[in-house]
N, C-alpha and C positions, 0 to 999 in steps of 0.2 A: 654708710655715709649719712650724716645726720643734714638737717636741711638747713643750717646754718652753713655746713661744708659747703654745700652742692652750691648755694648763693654767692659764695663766696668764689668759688671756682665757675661757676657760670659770668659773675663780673671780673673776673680778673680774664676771662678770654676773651670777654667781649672789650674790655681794655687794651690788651694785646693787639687783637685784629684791628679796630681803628688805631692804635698808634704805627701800624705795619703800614695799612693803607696811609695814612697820613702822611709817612717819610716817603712811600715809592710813589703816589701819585701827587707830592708836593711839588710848585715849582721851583726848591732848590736845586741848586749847583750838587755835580757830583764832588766835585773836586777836592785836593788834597794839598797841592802843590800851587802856588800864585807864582806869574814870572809878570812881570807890571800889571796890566790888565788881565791876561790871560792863564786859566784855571786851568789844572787838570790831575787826571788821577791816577797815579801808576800802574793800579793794578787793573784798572778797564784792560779788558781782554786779556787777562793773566788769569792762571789758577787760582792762583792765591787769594781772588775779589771774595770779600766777606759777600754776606748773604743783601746787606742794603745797597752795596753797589752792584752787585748781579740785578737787584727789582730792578733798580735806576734807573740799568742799560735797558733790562729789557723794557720797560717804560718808555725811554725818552731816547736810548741811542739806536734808532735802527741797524740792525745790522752788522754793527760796532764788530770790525778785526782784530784781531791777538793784535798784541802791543808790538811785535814782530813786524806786522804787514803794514799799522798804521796808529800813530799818535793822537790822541785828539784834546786839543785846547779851545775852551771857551772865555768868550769875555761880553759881561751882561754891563759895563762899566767903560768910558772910555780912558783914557791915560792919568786924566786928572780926578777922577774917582765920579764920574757924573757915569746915570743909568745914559745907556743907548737909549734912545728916542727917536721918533718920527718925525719929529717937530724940527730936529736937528739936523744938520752934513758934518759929514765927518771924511779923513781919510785914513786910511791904513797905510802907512809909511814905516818903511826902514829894511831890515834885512831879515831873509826869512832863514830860520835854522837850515843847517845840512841835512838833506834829505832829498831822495828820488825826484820826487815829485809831490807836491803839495794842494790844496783849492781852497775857498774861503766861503764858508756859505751860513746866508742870514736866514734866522728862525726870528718867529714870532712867540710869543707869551705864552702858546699853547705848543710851542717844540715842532710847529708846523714851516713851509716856505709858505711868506706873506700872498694874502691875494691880490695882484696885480695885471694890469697890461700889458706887459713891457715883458715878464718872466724872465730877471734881468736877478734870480736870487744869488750867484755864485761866479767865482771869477777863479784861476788857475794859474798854475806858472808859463804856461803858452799862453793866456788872452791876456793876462796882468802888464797894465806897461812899468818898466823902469826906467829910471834916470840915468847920467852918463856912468856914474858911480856903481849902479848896478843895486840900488837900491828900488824896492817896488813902492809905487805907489797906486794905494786903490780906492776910489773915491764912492762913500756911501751916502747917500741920498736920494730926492728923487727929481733930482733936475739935470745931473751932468751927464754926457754921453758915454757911454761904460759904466759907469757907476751899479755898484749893487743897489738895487731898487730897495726905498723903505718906505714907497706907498702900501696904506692897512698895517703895517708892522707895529705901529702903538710902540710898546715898551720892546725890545728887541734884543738877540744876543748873535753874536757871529761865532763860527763854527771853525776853527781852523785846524783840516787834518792834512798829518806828515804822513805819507806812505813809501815806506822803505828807508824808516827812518837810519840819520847814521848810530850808530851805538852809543856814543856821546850824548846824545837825547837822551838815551833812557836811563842815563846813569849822573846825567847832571839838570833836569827839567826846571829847577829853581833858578840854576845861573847864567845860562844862554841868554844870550839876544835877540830879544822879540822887536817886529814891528810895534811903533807905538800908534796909536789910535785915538789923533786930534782930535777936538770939537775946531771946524771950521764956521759953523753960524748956527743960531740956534735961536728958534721963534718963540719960546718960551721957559718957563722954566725947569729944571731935570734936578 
């Protein structure tokens, strides 16, 4: 190998490795699929997951179950395309897909639960209140009683997983009916 080779193959790995790290420890979205706000990606906990959504999960989705035991959607964006923020309230309104049982839980910037008081990051289909309708509503900020706590959250993404999902999820993820996810007041701008 001459030492034009070896340079050239010594920079093309060291290219390789940071664009590796770059995609799995970036703060993008795994996602594949948008259903309003809410992102997600088929193959999280499928065989099938190419080799950048396996870093991803193992990255950013703790633990993350076959697609089988549980679905997962994110939304870094509220309904009218503005980022989640701190600064704002919001509610999660509407009807939640068919499925066993479902929770709603807020990450911070760093894929963390925010640091807070209150430890008030997630809410479920037993603690969620609904309306006569049967519609949930779930109130994110950090002043109402229930509410998902978004004190320290800064920039924010909510975490919604279906566990036991019905089959119809995983075969139609784009056209179901999500909650939508109001901006109710907001202290500044997003």
């Amino acid at each position: 190998m001459t030492l034009r080779h070896f340079i050239t193959f010594i920079l093309g790995l060291v290219a390789g490795t940071a664009m590796a790290l770059a995609l799995a420890f970036s703060p993008g979205e795994i996602g594949g699929v948008s259903n309003g706000a809410w992102v997600s990606n088929p193959h999280i906990g499928s065989p099938d997951a190419n080799p950048l959504v396996r870093s991803l999960v193992a990255r950013r989705g703790l633990l993350a179950l076959n697609r089988e035991e549980a679905v997962y959607f994110t939304a870094t964006r509220d309904s009218q395309g503005h980022n989640l923020t701190a600064r704002c309230t919001y509610e999660v309104i509407g009807e939640m897909p068919p499925t066993r049982w479902w929770s709603l839980t807020i990450y911070d910037e760093d894929s963390f639960l925010p640091r807070n008081g209150r430890n008030r990051h997630a809410v479920s289909q037993t603690t969620a209140r609904t309306d006569t309708s049967g519609q949930v509503i779930i109130p994110v900020g950090p002043d109402e009683v229930g509410a998902i706590d978004t004190e320290n959250a800064s920039l924010f993404s909510l975490t919604l997983r279906l566990y036991h999902p019905d089959p119809v999820i995983l075969d139609e993820l784009d056209t179901l009916t999500f909650p939508r996810i109001e901006q109710i007041s907001c202290g500044g701008e997003t």
